[in-house]
N, CA and C atoms as a LAMMPS dump frame, in Angstrom:
ITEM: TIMESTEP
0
ITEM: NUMBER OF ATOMS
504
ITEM: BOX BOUNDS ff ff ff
-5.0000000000000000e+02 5.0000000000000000e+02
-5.0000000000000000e+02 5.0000000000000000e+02
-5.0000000000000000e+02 5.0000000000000000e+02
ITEM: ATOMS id mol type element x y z
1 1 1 N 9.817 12.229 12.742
2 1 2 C 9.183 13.396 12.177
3 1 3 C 8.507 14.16 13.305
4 2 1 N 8.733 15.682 13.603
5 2 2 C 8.042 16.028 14.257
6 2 3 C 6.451 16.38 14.012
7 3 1 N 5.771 16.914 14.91
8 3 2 C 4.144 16.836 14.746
9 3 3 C 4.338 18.122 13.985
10 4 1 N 4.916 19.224 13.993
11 4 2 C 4.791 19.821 13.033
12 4 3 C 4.712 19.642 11.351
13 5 1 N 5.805 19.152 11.56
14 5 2 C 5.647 18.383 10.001
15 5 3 C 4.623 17.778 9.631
16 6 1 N 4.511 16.663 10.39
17 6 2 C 3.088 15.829 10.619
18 6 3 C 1.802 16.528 10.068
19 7 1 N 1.495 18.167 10.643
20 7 2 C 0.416 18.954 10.773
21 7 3 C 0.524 19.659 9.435
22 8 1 N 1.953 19.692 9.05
23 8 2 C 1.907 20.536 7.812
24 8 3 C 1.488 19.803 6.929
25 9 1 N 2.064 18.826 7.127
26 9 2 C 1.27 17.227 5.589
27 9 3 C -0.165 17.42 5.623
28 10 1 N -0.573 16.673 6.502
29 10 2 C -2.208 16.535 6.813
30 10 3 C -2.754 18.449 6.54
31 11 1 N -2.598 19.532 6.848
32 11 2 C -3.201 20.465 6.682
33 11 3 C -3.187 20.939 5.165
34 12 1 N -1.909 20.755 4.511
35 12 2 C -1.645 20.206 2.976
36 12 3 C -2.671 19.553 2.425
37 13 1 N -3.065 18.327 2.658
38 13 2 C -3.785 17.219 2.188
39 13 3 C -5.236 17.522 2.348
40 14 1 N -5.358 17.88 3.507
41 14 2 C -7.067 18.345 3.928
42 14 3 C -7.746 19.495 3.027
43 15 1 N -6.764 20.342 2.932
44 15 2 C -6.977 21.996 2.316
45 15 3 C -7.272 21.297 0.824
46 16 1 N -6.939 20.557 -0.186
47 16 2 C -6.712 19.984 -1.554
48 16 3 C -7.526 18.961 -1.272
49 17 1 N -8.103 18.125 -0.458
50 17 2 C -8.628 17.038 -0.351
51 17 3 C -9.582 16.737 0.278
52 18 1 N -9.863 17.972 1.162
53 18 2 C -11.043 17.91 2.108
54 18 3 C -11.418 16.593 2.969
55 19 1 N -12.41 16.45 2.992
56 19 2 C -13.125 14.592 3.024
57 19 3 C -12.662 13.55 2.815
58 20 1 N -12.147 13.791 1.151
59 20 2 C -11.466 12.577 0.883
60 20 3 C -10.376 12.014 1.307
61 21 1 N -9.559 12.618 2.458
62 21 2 C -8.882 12.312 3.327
63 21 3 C -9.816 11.568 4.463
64 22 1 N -9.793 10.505 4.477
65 22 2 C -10.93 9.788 5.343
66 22 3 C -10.367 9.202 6.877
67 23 1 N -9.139 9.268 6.792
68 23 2 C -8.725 9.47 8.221
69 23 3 C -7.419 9.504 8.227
70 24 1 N -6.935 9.766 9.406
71 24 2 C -5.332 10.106 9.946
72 24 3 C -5.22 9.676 11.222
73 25 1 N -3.905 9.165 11.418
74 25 2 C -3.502 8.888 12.505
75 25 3 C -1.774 8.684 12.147
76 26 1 N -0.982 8.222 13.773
77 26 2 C 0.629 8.672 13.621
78 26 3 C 0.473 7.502 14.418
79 27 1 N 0.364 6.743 14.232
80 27 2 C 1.363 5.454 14.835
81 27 3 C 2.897 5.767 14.478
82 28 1 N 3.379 5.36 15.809
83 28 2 C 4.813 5.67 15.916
84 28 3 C 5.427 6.874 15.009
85 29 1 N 4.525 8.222 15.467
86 29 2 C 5.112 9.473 14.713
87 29 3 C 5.087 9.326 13.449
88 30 1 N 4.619 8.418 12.42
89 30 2 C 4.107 8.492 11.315
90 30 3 C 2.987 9.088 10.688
91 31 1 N 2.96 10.341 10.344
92 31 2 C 1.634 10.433 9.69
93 31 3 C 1.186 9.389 8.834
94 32 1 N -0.007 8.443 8.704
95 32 2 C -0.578 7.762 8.26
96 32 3 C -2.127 8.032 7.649
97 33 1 N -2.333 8.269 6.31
98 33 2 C -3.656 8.883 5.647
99 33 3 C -4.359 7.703 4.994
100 34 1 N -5.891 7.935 5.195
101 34 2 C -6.185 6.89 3.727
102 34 3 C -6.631 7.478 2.955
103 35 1 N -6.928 7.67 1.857
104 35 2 C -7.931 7.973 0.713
105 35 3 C -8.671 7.66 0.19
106 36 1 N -9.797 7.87 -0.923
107 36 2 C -9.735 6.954 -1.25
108 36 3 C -9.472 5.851 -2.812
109 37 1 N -9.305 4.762 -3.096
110 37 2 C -8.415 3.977 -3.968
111 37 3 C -8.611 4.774 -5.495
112 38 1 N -9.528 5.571 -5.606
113 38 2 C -9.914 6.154 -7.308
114 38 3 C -9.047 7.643 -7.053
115 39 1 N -9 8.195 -6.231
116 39 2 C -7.834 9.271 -6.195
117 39 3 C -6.459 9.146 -5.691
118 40 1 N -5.736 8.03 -5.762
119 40 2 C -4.593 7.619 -5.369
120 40 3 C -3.345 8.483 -5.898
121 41 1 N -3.523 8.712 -7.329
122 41 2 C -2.616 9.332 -8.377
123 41 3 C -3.038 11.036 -7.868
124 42 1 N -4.204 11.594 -8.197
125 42 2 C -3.877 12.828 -7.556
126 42 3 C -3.43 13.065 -6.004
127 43 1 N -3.746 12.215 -5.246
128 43 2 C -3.043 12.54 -3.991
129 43 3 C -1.591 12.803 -3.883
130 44 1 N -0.762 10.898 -4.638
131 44 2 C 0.138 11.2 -4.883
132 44 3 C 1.288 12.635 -5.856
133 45 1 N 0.56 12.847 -7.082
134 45 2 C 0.746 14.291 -7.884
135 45 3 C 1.007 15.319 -7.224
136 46 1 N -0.59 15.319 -6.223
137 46 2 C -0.376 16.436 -5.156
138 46 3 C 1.136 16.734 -4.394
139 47 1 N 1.259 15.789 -4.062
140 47 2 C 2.431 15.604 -2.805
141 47 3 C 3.745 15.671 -3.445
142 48 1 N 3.935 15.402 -4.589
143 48 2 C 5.083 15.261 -5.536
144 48 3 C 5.333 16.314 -5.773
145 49 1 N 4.321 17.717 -6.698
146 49 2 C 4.52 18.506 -7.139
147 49 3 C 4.409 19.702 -5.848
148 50 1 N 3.793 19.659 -4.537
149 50 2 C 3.296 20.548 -3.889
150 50 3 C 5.161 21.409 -3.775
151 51 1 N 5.056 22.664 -3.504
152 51 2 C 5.99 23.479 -3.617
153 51 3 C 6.658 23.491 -2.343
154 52 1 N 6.208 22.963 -1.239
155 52 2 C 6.666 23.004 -0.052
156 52 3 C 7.007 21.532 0.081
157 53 1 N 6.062 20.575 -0.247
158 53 2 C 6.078 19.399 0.259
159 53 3 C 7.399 18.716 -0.61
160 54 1 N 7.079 18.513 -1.639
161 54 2 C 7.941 17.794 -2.227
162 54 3 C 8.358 16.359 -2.612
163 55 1 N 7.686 15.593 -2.316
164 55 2 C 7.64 14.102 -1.921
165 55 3 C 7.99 13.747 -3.26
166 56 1 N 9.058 13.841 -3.52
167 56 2 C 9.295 12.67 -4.998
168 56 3 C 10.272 12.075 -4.393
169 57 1 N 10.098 11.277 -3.389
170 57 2 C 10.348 10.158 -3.213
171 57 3 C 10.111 8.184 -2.863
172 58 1 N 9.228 7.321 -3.811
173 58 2 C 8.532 6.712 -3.219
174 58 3 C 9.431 5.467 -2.734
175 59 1 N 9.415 5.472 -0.909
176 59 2 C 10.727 4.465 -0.52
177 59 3 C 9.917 3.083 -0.783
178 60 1 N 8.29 3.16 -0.466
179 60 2 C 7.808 1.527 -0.397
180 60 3 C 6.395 1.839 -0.915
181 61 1 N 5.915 0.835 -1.783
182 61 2 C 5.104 0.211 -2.234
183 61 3 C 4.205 -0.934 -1.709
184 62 1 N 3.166 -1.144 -1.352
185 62 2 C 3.195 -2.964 -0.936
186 62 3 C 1.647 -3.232 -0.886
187 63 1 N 1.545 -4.137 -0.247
188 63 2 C -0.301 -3.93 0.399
189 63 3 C -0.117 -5.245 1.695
190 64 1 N -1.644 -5.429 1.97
191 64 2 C -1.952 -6.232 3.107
192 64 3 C -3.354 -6.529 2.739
193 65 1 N -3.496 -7.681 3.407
194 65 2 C -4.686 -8.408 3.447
195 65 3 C -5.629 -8.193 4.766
196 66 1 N -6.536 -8.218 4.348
197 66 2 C -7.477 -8.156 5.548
198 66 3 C -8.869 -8.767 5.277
199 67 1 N -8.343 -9.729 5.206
200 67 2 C -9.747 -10.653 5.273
201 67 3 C -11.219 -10.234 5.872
202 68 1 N -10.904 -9.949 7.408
203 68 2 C -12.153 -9.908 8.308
204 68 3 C -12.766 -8.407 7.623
205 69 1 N -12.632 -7.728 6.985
206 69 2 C -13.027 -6.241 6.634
207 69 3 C -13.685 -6.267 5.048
208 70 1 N -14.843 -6.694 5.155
209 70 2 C -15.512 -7.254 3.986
210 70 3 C -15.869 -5.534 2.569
211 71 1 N -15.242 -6.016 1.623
212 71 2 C -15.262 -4.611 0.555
213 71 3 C -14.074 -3.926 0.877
214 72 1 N -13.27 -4.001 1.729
215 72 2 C -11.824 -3.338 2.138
216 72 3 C -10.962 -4.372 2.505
217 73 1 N -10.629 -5.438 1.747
218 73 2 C -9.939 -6.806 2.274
219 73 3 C -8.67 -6.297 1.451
220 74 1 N -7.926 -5.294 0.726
221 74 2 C -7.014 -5.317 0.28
222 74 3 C -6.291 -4.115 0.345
223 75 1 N -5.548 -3.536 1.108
224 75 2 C -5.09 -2.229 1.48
225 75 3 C -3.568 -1.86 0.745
226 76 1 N -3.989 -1.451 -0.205
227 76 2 C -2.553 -1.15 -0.893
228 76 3 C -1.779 0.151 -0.042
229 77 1 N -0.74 0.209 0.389
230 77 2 C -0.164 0.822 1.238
231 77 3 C 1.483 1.82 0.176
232 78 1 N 1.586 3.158 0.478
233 78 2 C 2.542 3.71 -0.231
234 78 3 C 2.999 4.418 0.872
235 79 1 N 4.778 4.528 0.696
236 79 2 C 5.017 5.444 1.609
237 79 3 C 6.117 6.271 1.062
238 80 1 N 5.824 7.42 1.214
239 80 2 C 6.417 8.719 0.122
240 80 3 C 7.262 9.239 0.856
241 81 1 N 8.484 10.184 0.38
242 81 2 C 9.565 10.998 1.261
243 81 3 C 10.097 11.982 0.825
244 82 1 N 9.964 13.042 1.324
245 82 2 C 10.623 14.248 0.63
246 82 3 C 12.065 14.541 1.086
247 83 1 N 13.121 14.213 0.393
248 83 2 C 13.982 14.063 0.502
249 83 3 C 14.93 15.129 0.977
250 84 1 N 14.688 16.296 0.608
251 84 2 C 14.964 17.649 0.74
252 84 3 C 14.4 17.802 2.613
253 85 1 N 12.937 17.551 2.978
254 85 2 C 12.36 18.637 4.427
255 85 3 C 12.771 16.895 4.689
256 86 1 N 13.01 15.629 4.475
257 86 2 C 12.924 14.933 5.406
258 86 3 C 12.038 14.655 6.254
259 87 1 N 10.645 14.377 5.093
260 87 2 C 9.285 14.565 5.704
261 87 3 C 8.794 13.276 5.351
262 88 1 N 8.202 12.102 6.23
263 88 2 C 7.541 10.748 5.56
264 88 3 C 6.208 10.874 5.807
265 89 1 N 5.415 10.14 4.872
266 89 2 C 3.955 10.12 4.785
267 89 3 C 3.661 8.374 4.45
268 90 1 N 2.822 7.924 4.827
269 90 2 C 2.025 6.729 4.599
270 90 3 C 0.79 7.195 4.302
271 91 1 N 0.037 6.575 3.097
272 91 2 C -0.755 6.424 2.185
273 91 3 C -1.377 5.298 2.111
274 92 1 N -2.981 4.863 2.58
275 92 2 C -3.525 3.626 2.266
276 92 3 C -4.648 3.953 1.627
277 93 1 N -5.088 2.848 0.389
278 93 2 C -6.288 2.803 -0.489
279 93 3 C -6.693 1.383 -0.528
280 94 1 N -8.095 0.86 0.059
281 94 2 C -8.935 0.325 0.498
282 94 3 C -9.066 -0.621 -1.125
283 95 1 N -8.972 -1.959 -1.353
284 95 2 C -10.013 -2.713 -2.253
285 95 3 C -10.536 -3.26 -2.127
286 96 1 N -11.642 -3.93 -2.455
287 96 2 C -12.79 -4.872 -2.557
288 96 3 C -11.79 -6.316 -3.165
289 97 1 N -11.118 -6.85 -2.113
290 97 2 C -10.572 -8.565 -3.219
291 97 3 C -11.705 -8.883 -4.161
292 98 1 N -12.961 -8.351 -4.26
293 98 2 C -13.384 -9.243 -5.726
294 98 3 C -13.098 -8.543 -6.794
295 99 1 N -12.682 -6.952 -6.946
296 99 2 C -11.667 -6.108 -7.799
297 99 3 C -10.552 -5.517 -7.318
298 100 1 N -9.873 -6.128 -6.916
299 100 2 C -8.408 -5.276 -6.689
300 100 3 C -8.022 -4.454 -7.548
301 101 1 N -8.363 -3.242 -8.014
302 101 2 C -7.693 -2.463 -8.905
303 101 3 C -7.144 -1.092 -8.535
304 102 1 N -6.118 -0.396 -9.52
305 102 2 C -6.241 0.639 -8.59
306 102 3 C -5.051 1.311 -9.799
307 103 1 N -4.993 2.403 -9.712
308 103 2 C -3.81 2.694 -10.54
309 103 3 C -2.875 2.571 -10.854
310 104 1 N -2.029 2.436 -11.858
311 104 2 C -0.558 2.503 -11.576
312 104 3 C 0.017 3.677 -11.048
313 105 1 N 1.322 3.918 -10.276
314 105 2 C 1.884 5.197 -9.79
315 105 3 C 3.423 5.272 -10.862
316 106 1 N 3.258 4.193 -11.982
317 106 2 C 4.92 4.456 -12.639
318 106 3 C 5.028 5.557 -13.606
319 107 1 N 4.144 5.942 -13.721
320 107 2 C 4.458 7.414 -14.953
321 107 3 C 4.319 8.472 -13.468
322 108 1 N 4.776 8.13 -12.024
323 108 2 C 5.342 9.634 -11.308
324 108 3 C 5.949 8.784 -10.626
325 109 1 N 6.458 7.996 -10.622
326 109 2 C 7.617 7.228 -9.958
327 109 3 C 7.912 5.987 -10.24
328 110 1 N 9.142 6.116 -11.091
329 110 2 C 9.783 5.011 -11.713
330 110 3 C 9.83 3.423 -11.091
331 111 1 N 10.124 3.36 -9.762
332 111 2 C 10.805 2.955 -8.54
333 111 3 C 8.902 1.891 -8.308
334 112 1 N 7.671 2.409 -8.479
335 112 2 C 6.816 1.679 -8.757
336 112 3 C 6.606 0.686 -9.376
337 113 1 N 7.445 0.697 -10.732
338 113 2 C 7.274 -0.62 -11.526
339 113 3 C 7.561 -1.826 -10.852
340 114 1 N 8.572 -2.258 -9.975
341 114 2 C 8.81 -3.087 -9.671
342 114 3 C 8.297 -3.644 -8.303
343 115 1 N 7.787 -2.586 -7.299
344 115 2 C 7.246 -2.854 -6.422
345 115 3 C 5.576 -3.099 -6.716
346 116 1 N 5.102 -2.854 -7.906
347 116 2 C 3.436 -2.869 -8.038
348 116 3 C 3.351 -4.421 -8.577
349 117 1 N 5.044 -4.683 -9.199
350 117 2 C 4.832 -5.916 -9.806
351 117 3 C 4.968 -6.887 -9.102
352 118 1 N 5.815 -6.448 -7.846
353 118 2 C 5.419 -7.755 -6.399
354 118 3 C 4.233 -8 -5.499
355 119 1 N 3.61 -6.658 -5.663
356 119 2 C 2.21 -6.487 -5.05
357 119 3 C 1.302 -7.324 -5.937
358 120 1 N 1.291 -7.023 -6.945
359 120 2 C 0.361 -8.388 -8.02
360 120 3 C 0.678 -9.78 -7.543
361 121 1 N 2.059 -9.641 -7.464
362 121 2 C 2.636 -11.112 -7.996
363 121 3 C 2.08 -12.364 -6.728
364 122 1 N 2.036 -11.279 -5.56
365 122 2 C 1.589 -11.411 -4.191
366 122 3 C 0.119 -11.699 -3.609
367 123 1 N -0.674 -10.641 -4.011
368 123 2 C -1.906 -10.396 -3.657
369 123 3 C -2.664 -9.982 -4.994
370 124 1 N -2.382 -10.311 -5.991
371 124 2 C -3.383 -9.633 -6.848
372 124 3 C -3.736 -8.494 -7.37
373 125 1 N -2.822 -7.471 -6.737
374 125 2 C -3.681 -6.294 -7.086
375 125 3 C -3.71 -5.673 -8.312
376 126 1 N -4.34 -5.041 -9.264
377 126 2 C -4.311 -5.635 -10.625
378 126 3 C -4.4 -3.493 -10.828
379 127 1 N -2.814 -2.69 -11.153
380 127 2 C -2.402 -1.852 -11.331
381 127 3 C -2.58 -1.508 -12.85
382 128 1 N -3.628 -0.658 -13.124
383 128 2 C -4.434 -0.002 -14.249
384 128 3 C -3.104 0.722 -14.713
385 129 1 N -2.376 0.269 -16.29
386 129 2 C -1.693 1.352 -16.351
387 129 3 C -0.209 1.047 -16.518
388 130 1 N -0.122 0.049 -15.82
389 130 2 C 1.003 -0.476 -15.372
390 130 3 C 1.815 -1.26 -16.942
391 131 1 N 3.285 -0.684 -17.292
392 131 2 C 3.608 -1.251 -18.408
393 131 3 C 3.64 -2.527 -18.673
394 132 1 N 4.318 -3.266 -17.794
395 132 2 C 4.392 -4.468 -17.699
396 132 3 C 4.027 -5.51 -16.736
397 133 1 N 3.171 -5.453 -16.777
398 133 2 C 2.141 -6.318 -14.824
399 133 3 C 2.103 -7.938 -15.154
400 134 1 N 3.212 -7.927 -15.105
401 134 2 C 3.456 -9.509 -14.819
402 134 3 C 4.308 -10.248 -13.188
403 135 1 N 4.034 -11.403 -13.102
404 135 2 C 4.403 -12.284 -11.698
405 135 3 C 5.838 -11.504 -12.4
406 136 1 N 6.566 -11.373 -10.754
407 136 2 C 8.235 -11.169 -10.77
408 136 3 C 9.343 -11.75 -9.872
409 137 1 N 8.626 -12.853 -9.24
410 137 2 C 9.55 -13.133 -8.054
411 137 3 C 8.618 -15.223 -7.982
412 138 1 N 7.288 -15.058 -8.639
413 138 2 C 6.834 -16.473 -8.639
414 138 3 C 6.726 -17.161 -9.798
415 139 1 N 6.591 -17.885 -10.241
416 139 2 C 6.621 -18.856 -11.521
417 139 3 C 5.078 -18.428 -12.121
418 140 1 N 5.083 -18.663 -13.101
419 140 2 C 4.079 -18.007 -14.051
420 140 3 C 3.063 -18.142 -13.975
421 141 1 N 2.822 -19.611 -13.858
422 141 2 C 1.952 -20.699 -13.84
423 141 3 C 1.106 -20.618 -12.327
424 142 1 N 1.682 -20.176 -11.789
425 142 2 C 0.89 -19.592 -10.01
426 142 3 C -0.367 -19.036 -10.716
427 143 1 N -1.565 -19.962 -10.133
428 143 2 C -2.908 -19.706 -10.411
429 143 3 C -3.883 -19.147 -8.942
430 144 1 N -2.9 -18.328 -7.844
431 144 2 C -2.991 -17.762 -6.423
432 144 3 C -2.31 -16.808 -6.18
433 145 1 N -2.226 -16.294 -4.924
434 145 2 C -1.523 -15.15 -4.749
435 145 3 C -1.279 -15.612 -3.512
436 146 1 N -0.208 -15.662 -3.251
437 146 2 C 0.312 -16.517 -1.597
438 146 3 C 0.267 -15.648 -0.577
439 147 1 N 0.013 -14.82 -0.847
440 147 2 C 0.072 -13.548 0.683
441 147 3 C -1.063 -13.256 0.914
442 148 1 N -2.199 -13.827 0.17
443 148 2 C -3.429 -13.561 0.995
444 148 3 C -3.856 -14.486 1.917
445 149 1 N -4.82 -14.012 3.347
446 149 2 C -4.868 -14.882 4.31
447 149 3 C -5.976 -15.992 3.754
448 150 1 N -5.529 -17.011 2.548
449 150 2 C -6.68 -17.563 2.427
450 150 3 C -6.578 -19.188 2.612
451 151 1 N -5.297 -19.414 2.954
452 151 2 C -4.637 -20.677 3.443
453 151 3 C -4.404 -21.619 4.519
454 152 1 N -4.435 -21.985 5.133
455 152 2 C -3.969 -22.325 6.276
456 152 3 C -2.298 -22.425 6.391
457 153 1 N -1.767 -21.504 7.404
458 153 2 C -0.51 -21.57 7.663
459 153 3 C 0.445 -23.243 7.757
460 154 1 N -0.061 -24.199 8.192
461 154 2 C 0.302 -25.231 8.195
462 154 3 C -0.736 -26.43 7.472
463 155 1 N -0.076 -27.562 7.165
464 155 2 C -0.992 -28.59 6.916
465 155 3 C -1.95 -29.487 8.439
466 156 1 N -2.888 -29.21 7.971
467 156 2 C -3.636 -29.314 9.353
468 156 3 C -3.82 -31.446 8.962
469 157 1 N -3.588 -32.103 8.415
470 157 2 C -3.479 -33.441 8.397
471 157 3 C -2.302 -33.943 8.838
472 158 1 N -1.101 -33.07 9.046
473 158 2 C -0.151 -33.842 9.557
474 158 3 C -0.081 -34.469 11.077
475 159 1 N 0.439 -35.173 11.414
476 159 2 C 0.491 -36.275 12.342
477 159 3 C 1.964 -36.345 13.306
478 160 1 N 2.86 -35.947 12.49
479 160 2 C 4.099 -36.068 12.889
480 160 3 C 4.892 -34.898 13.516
481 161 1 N 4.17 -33.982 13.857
482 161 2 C 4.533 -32.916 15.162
483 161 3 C 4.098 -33.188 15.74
484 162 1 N 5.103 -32.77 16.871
485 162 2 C 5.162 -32.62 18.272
486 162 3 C 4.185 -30.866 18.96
487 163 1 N 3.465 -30.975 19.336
488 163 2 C 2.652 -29.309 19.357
489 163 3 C 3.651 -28.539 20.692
490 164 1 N 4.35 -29.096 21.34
491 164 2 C 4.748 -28.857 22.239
492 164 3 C 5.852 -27.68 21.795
493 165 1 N 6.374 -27.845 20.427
494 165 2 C 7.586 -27.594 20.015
495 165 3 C 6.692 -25.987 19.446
496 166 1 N 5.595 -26.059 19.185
497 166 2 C 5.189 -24.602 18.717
498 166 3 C 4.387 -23.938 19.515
499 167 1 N 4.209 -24.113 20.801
500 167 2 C 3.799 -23.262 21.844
501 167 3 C 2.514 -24.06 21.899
502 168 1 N 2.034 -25.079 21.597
503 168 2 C 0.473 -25.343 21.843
504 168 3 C 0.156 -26.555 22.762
């Protein structure tokens, strides 16, 4: 994407959003915005319906954990595309893991249902709205969410590695 484009998004977003655009940056030529998590749906609306922009396209859905960032440990992440200018945007909204909530985006993009339902199924995040917000990929009975950093990557009692074999 060039920085023009880039400048046209963000000057889009700022002009309609002022503040609540709480920062920007382009890692690897990406415009990248956050918002924040209670205006998710008008941002997105915005960008869908804007007459220039166009973004009814949502390619990814997802989130990330971030433990060390206490009241922002859950970053639900969207990334939109206007299919027509060939314009991408990334979208992040901040949660508190002791409420992960946040809207659903499936009454303006279909293509949400199934990605909000791996983001739950994953991390919890608990999509206001959402028709059917059930686990979709883990067994039912999962009383966790395996993608948060709250585990230890390995069993730290085992005995029978070699550390040599994993760099340590």
């Amino acid at each position: 994407m060039s920085n023009n484009q880039n400048q046209l998004v963000l000057d889009a977003l700022q002009q309609r959003f002022g503040a609540e655009v709480l920062s920007a940056s382009e890692p690897y030529g990406l415009l990248t915005v956050e918002v924040p998590s209670n205006r998710i749906i008008d941002v997105l609306s915005f960008l869908k319906e804007h007459e220039e922009l166009r973004m009814d396209f949502l390619t990814d859905l997802c989130a990330v954990h971030y433990p060390e960032d206490p009241g922002r440990e859950i970053a639900v992440v969207y990334h939109v595309h206007s299919m027509v200018l060939n314009i991408r945007l990334r979208i992040k909204a901040f949660l508190p893991i002791s409420n992960p909530e946040i809207a659903s985006a499936t009454k303006l993009y279909s293509a949400a249902n199934w990605m909000e339902r791996e983001t739950y199924d994953f991390y919890g995040v608990q999509f206001t709205g959402h028709p059917d917000l059930r686990r979709i990929l883990n067994v039912d009975s999962m009383d966790y969410f395996p993608l948060r950093k709250e585990y230890a990557l390995e069993d730290e009692t085992r005995n029978d590695k070699d550390d040599r074999f994993f760099g340590r």
